[in-house]
C-alpha positions in Angstrom: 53.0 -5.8 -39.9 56.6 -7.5 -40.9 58.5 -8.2 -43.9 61.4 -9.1 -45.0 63.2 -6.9 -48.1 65.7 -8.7 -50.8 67.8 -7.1 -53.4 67.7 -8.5 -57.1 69.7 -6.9 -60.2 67.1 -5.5 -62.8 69.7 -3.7 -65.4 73.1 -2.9 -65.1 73.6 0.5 -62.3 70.3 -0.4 -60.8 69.0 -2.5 -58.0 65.1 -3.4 -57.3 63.8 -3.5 -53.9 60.6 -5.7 -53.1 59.1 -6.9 -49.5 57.5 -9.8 -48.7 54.3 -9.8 -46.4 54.1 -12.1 -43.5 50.4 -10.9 -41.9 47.6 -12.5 -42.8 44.1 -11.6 -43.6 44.7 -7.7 -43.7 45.9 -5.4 -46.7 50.1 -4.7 -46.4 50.6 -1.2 -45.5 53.5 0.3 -47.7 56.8 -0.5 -46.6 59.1 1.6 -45.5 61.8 0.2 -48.0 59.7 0.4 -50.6 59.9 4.6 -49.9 63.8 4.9 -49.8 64.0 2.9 -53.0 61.2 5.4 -55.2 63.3 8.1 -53.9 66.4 6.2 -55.5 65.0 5.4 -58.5 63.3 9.1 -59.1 66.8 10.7 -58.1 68.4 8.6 -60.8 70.9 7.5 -57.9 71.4 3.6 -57.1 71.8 2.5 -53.4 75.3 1.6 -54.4 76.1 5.2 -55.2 75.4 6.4 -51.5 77.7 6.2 -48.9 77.5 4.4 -45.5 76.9 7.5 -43.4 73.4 8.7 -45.7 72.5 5.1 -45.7 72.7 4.8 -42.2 70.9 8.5 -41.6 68.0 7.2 -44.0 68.0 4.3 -41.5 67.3 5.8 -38.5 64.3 7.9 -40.6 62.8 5.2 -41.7 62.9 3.6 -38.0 61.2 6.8 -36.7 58.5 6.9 -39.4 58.1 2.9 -38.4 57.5 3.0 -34.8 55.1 6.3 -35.6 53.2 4.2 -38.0 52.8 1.3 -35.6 51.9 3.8 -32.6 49.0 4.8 -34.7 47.7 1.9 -35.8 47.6 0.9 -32.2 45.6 3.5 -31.3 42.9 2.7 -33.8 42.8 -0.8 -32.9 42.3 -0.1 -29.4 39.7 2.3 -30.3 37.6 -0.5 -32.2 38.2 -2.5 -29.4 36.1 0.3 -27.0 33.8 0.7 -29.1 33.0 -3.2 -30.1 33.0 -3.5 -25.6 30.2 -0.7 -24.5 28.0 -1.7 -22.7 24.0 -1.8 -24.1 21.4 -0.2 -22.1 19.6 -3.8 -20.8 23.1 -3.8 -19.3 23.4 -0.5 -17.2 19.2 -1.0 -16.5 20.0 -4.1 -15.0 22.6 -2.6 -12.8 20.4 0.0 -11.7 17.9 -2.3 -11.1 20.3 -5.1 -8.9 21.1 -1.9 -6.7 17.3 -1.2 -5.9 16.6 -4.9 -5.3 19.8 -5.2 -2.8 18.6 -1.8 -1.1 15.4 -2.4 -0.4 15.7 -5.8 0.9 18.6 -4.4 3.2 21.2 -6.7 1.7 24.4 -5.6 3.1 26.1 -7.7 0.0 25.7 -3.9 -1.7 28.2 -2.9 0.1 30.3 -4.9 -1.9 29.3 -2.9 -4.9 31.1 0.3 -3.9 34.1 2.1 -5.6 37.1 2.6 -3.7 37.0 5.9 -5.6 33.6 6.9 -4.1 31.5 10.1 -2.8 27.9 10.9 -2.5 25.4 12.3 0.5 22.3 10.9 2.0 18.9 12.5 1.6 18.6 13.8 5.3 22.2 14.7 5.8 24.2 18.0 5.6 28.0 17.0 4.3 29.6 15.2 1.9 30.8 11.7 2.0 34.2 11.4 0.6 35.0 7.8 1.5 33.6 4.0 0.5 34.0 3.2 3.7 32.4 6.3 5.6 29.5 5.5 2.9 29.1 1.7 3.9 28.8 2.7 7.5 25.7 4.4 6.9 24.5 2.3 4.8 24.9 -0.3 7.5 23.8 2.3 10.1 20.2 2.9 7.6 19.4 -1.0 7.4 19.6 -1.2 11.1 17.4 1.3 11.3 15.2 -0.2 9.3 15.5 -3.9 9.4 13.0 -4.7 7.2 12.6 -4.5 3.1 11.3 -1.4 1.9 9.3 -0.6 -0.9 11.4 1.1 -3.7 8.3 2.8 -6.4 10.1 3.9 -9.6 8.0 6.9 -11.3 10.3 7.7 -13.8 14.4 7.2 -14.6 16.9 8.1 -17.3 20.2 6.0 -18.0 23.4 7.8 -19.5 26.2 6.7 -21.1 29.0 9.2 -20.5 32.2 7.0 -21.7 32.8 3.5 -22.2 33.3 2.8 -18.8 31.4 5.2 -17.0 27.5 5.4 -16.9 25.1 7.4 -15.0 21.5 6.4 -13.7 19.2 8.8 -12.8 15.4 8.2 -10.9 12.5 9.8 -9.3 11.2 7.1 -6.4 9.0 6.4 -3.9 10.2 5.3 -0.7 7.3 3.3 1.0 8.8 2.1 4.9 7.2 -1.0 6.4 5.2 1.2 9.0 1.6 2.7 8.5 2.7 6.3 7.2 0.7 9.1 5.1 3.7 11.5 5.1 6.5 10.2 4.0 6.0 7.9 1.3 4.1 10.6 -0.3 7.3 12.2 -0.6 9.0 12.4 -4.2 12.8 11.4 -3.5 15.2 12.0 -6.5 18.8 9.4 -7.3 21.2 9.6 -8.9 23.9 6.6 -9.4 27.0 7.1 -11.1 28.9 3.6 -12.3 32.4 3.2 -13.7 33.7 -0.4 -15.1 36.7 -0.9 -13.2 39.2 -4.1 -13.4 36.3 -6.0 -10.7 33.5 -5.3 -13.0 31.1 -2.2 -13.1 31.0 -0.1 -9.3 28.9 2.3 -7.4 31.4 5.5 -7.4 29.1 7.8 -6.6 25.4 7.9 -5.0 23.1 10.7 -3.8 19.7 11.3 -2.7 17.8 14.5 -2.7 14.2 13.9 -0.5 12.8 16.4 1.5 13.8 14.8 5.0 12.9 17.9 7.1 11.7 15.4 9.3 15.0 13.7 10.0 16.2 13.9 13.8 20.1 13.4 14.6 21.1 9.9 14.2 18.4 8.8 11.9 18.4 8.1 8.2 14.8 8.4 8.4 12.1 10.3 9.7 10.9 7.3 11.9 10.1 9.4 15.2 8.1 11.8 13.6 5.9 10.1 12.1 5.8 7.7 14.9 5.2 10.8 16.7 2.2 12.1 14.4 0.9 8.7 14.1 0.6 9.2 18.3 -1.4 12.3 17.8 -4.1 10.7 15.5 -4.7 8.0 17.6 -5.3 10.4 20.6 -7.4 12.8 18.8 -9.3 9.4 17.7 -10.2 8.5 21.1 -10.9 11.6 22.0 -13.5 11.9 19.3 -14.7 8.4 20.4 -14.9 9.2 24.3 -17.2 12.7 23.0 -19.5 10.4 21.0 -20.1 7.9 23.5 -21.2 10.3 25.9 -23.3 12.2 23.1 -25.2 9.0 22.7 -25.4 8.6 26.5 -27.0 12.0 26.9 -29.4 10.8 23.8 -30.2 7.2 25.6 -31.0 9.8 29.1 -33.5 12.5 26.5 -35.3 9.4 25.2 -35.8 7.7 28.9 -36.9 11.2 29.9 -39.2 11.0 26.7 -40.9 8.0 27.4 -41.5 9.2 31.6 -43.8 11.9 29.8 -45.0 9.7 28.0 -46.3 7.3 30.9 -47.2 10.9 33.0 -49.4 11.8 30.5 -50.8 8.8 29.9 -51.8 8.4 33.6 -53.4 11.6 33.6 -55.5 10.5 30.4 -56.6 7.7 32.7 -57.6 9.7 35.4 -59.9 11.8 33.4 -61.9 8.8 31.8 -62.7 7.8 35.2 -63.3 10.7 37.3 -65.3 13.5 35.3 -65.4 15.0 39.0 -61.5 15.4 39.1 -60.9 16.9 35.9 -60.5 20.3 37.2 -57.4 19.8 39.3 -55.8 17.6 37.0 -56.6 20.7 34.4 -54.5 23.1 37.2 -51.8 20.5 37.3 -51.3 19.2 34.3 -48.3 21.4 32.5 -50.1 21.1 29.3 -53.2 23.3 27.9 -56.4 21.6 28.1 -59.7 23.0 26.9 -63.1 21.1 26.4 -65.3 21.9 23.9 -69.1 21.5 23.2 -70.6 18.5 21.0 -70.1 21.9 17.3 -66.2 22.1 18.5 -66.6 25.6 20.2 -64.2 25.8 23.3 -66.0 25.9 26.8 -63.3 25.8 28.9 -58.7 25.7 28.4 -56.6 25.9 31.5 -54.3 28.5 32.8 -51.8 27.1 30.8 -53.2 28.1 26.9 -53.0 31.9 28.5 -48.9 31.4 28.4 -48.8 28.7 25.6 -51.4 30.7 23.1 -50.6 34.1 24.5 -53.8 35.4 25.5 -54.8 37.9 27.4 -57.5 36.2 29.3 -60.3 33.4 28.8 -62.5 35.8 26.3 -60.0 34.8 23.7 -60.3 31.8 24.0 -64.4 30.5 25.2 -66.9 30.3 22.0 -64.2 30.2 19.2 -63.8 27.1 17.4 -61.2 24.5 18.2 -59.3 24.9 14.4 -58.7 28.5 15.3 -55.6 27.9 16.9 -54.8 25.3 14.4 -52.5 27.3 11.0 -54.6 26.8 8.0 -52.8 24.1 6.0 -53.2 22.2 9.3 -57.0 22.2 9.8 -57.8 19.6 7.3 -55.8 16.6 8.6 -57.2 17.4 11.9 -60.9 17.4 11.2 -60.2 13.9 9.3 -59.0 13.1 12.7 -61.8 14.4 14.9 -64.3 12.2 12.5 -62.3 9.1 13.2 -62.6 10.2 16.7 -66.3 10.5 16.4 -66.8 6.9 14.5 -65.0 5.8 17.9 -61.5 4.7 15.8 -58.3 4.9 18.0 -55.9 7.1 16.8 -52.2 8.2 18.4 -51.5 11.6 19.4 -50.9 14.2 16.1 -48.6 16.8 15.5 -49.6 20.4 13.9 -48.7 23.9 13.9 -50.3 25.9 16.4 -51.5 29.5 15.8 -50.9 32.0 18.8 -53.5 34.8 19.5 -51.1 37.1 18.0 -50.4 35.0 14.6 -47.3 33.2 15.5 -47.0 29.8 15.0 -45.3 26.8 17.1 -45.1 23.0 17.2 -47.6 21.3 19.2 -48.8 17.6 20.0 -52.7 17.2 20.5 -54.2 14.1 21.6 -58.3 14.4 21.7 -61.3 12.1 22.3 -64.7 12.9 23.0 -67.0 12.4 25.8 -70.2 10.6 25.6 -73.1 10.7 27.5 -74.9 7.5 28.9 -75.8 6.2 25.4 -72.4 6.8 23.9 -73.6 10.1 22.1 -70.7 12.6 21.4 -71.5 15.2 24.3 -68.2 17.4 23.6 -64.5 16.5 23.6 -61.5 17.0 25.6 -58.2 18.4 23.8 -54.4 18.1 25.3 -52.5 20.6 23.7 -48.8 20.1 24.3 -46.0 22.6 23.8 -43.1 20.5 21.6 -41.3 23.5 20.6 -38.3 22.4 22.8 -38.6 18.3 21.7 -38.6 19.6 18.1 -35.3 21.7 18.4 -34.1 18.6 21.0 -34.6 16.0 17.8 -33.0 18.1 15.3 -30.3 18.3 17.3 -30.4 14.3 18.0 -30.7 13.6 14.6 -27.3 16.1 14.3 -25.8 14.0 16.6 -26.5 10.8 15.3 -25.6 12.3 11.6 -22.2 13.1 13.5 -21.9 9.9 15.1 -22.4 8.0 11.6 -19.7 9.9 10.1 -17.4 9.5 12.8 -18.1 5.8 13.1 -17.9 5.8 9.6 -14.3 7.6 9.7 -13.1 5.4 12.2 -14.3 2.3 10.0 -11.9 3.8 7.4 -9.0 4.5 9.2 -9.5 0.5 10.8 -9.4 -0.6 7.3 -6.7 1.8 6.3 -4.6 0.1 9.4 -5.4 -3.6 8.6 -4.6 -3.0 4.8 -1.3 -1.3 5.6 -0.6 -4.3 8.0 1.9 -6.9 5.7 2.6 -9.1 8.6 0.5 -12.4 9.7 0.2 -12.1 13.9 0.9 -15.3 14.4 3.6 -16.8 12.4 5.6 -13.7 11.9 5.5 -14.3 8.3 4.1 -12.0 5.2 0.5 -12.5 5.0 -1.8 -13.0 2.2 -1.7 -9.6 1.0 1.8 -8.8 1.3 2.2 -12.2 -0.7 -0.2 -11.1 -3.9 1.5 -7.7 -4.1 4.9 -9.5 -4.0 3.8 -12.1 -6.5 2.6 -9.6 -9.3 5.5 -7.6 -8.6 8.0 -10.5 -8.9 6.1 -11.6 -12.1 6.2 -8.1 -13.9 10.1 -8.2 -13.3 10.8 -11.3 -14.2 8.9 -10.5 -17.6 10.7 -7.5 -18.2 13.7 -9.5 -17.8 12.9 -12.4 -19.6 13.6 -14.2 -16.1 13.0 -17.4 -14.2 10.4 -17.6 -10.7 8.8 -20.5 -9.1 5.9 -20.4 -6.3 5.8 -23.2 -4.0 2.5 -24.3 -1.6 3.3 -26.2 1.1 -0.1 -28.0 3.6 0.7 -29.6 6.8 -0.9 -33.0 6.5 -3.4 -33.8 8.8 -3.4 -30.5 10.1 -7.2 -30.8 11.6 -6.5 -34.4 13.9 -3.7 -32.3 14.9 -5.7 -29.8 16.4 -8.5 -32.2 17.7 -6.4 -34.5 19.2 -4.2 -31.4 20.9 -6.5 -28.4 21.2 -6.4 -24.8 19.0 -3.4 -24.0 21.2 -1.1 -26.4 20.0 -2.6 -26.0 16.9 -1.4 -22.4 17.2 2.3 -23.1 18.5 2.3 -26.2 15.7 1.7 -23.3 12.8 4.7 -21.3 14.6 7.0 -23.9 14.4 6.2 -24.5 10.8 7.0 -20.8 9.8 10.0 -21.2 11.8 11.5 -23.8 9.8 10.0 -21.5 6.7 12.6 -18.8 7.6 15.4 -20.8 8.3 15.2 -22.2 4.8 14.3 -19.7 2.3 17.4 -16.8 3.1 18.1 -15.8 -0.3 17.4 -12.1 -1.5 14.2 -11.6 -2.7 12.5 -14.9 -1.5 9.2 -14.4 0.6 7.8 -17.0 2.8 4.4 -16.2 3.5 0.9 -17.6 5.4 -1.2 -18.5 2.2 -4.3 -19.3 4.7 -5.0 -21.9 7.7 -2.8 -24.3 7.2 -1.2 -23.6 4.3 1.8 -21.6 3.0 3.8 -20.1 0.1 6.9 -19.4 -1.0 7.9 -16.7 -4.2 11.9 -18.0 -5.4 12.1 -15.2 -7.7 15.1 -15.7 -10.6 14.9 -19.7 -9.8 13.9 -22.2 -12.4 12.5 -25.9 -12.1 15.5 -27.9 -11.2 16.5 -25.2 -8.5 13.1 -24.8 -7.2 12.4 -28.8 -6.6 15.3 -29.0 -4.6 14.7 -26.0 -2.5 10.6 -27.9 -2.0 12.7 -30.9 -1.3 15.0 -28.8 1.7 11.5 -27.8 3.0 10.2 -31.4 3.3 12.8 -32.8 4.3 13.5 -29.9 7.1 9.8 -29.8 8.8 10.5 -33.9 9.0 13.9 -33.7 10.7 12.3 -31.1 13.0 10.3 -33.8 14.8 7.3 -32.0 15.8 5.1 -34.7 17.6 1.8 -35.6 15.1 -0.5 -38.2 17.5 -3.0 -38.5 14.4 -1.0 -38.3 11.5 -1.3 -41.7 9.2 2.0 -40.8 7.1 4.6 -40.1 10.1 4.9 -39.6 14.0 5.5 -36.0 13.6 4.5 -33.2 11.6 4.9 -33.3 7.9 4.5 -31.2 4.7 2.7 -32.0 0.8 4.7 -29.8 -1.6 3.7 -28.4 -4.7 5.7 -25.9 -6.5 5.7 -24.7 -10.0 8.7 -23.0 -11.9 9.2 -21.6 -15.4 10.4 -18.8 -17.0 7.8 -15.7 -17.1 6.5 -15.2 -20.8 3.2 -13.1 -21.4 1.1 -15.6 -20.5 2.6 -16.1 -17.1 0.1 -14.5 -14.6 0.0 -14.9 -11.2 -3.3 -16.3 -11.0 -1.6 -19.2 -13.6 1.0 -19.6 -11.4 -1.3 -20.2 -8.4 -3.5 -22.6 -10.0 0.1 -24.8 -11.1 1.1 -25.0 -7.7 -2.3 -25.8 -6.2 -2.5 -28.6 -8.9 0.8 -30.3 -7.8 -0.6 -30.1 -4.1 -3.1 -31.7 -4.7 -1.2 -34.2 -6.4 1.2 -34.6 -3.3 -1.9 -35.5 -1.3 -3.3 -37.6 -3.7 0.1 -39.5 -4.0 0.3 -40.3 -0.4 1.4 -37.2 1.4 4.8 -35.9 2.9 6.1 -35.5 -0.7 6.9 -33.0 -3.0 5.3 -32.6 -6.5 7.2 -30.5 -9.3 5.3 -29.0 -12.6 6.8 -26.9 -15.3 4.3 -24.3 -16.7 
């Protein structure tokens, strides 16, 4: 505040002292005139009565109590000032944020962002950093290391302001690397940013990660040979497992050939006895299974040497005149006699499986095939019993079906980890680019940010016309290399943080332009046309050009709650669709 001060006579002996404002718009703060003459008028003195030396002491008093007055109000109006400037919290969440989006795409403009007044340490490292540009050569030294974005997971974060110009950002993440790994993405790593507003705008002046890296080897920022290491190990120990179940099932494919020569044996044995009633005897001594004949009422006449070992008799008096079901356990006997009547009505039946009963009460698997012989007329004269011994095939199919329960969940394990693999895989083999599911994961993720932020995206679909006389009239090969040169010209032109060209399917590709709206985005579409064109791929069978050329649809808008992916999608397909309709080689814009 200034003012000017004027003397005017009021009475005779006294003088009157007023000051005249010259600031506008704010209340005049009393004037330091105004005090020396209220102590003249209360002290009865006029300022005509004082001599030149007080006048000139009161003077330099009142210039002291001036500049104090000034000093102060200085101070509060700078401190209104701070206050009006802090910074609100979509402010320092958005700085947070711009750091995790350069990181993880390995944008080395974040080195930019730095503090010349800087320290911090890495998650795998033992010292300090003390200096921006010890700090930007390992970031450098990190994105060579790995070249390609990263997957930052935020599962919780705190932002702090401290002062008005410095702010602190504090987060627990998820590091997911673009290699298959169980390990270390599991890991919980914790950051903490510290930003101060400097004369260049808000910097990084301090940044440190705390992960459990016990992994780390020297020279690395991450564990990458570890886990490439473990990864090794699984993949040995899987085709080791494989190697021991394919020759499980080889010994399995041997037991069942082995099966099926017993089988025949046997069966040629059957046919020897049907035909020669004078032979039976020494096929009885040589046959390794029990055979016993019986009379027309089922009593046994006659068993081999073998039922002495396989029933564990003594001799032939425990066997001759007992019935046939006597060495067949009780809850067996039923299901056999129903078989020995279809035997008698002449009906075919297979061999049968029971429970046999030893002399001494023990029991065992055995397999009995039967039929009767008949005398001239066809009249049941007795019957003729194989009793087999299938103790040892039991216990050998138990253990097959083991095997084969083992073999389904090992194939079924390696099913898994195949699919673990190919869902872990991001990258299309043939272009190089993202493929379909890297692109969806991208696309939500792009979309949820973008609505957080109340921000801008577009999605472009690009189809190389005529894509199918292309390969007819050149072969799947060219077709192949064709596709290749395509995603070339896809990388060249989308270089901007945060875009993702990817394979969309066949022929046909997408783009996500994240923070890009609809003027932006048609003229990036338009780049892409125009690039494929003046790359002069030779097209034999395309009606629209001599070389190879693209239909463009791309939609932009800014993401509200109603923007979904899927919405997205369908704009962009539309305006393809339009580009074909419209003649091809073109580029169709919508607005959604």
């Amino acid at each position: 505040m200034t003012g000017q001060a004027t003397m005017k006579p009021k009475n005779a002996g006294e003088t009157q002292i007023t000051t005249h404002s010259k600031s506008l718009g704010k209340t005049p703060r009393p004037q330091i005139v105004e005090i020396a003459a209220e102590k003249a008028l209360h002290s009865r003195e006029s300022l005509e009565d004082l001599s030149l030396e007080v006048i000139r002491h009161m003077s330099r008093d009142l210039s002291v109590q001036k500049i104090e007055l000034e000093t102060q109000e200085g101070a509060l109006l700078r401190k209104a000032n701070d206050a009006d400037n802090l910074p609100d919290e979509q402010t320092l969440r958005q700085l947070f944020e711009d750091y995790l989006r350069m990181y993880s795409s390995r944008d080395d403009l974040l080195t930019a962002e730095f503090s010349e007044n800087f320290s911090g340490f890495t998650g795998g490292g033992d010292f300090l950093v003390k200096h921006k540009e010890e700090w930007i050569a390992i970031t450098r030294q990190d994105f060579v290391q790995v070249k390609d974005p990263i997957r930052i997971e935020v599962k919780d974060m705190a932002i702090q302001l401290l002062a008005g110009n410095i702010a602190v950002a504090t987060a627990c993440i998820n590091i997911h690397l673009p290699i298959k790994d169980e390990i270390f993405s599991r890991e919980t790593a914790r950051l903490v940013l510290i930003f101060r507003k400097e004369t260049a705008g808000w910097k990084i002046s301090h940044c440190s990660y705390s992960i459990p890296y016990r992994l780390v080897s020297t020279g690395e920022i991450y564990p990458l040979k570890e886990l490439a290491e473990r990864n090794e190990s699984l993949e040995k120990l899987v085709d080791e497992r494989t190697r021991q179940l394919s020759s499980v099932n080889d010994n399995l494919e041997a037991v069942n050939r082995e099966l099926e020569r017993e089988i025949a044996r046997h069966k040629i044995v059957a046919e020897a006895l049907r035909k020669s009633k004078g032979l039976y005897r020494s096929i009885i001594h040589a046959s390794p299974d029990n055979i016993t004949i019986t009379d027309r009422e089922g009593r046994i006449v006659f068993v081999s040497p073998v039922a002495l070992s396989m029933f564990r008799g003594v001799g032939e008096k425990d066997f001759l005149g007992r019935s046939l079901l006597d060495f067949i356990a009780p809850e067996d006997r039923a299901r056999a006699l129903s078989q020995i009547a279809l035997k008698r009505q002449g009906t075919a039946t297979s061999a049968n499986e029971y429970h046999g009963l030893r002399v001494d009460g023990s029991t065992f698997d055995i397999g009995v095939n039967s039929d009767f012989m008949r005398d001239t007329e066809g009249s049941p004269t007795g019957m003729v019993v194989i009793f087999r011994d299938i103790s040892g095939r039991k216990h050998e199919e138990g253990e097959r079906e083991e095997l084969k329960r083992c073999l389904g969940e090992h194939t079924a394990e390696l099913e898994r980890l195949n699919e673990l693999l190919q869902e872990q895989a991001f990258e299309d083999s043939l272009t190089g680019l993202a493929n379909r599911r890297h692109f969806v994961v991208t696309l939500d993720h792009e979309i949820r940010r973008s609505r957080r932020h109340n921000g801008e995206i577009s999605l472009l679909i690009a189809d190389v016309d005529f894509f199918k006389g292309y390969n007819d009239a050149l072969g799947h090969q060219q077709g192949d290399e064709c596709l290749q040169r395509v995603a070339g010209v896809l990388k060249t032109t989308f270089r901007r943080p945060g875009e993702l060209p990817a394979r969309y399917g066949g022929e046909e590709f997408a783009v996500i332009l994240p923070d890009c709206g609809p003027e932006f985005g048609e003229a990036q579409a338009e780049r892409l046309r125009s690039a494929m064109e003046e790359a002069g791929v030779v097209h034999p069978s395309s009606s629209v050009a001599s070389c190879v050329t693209l239909s463009v649809g791309i939609a932009s808008g800014r993401v509200l709650a109603d923007i979904t992916p899927d919405v997205l999608i369908k704009a962009a397909d539309k305006a393809l669709y339009r580009s074909k309709a419209e003649g091809r080689n073109r580029v169709t814009a919508v607005t959604v």
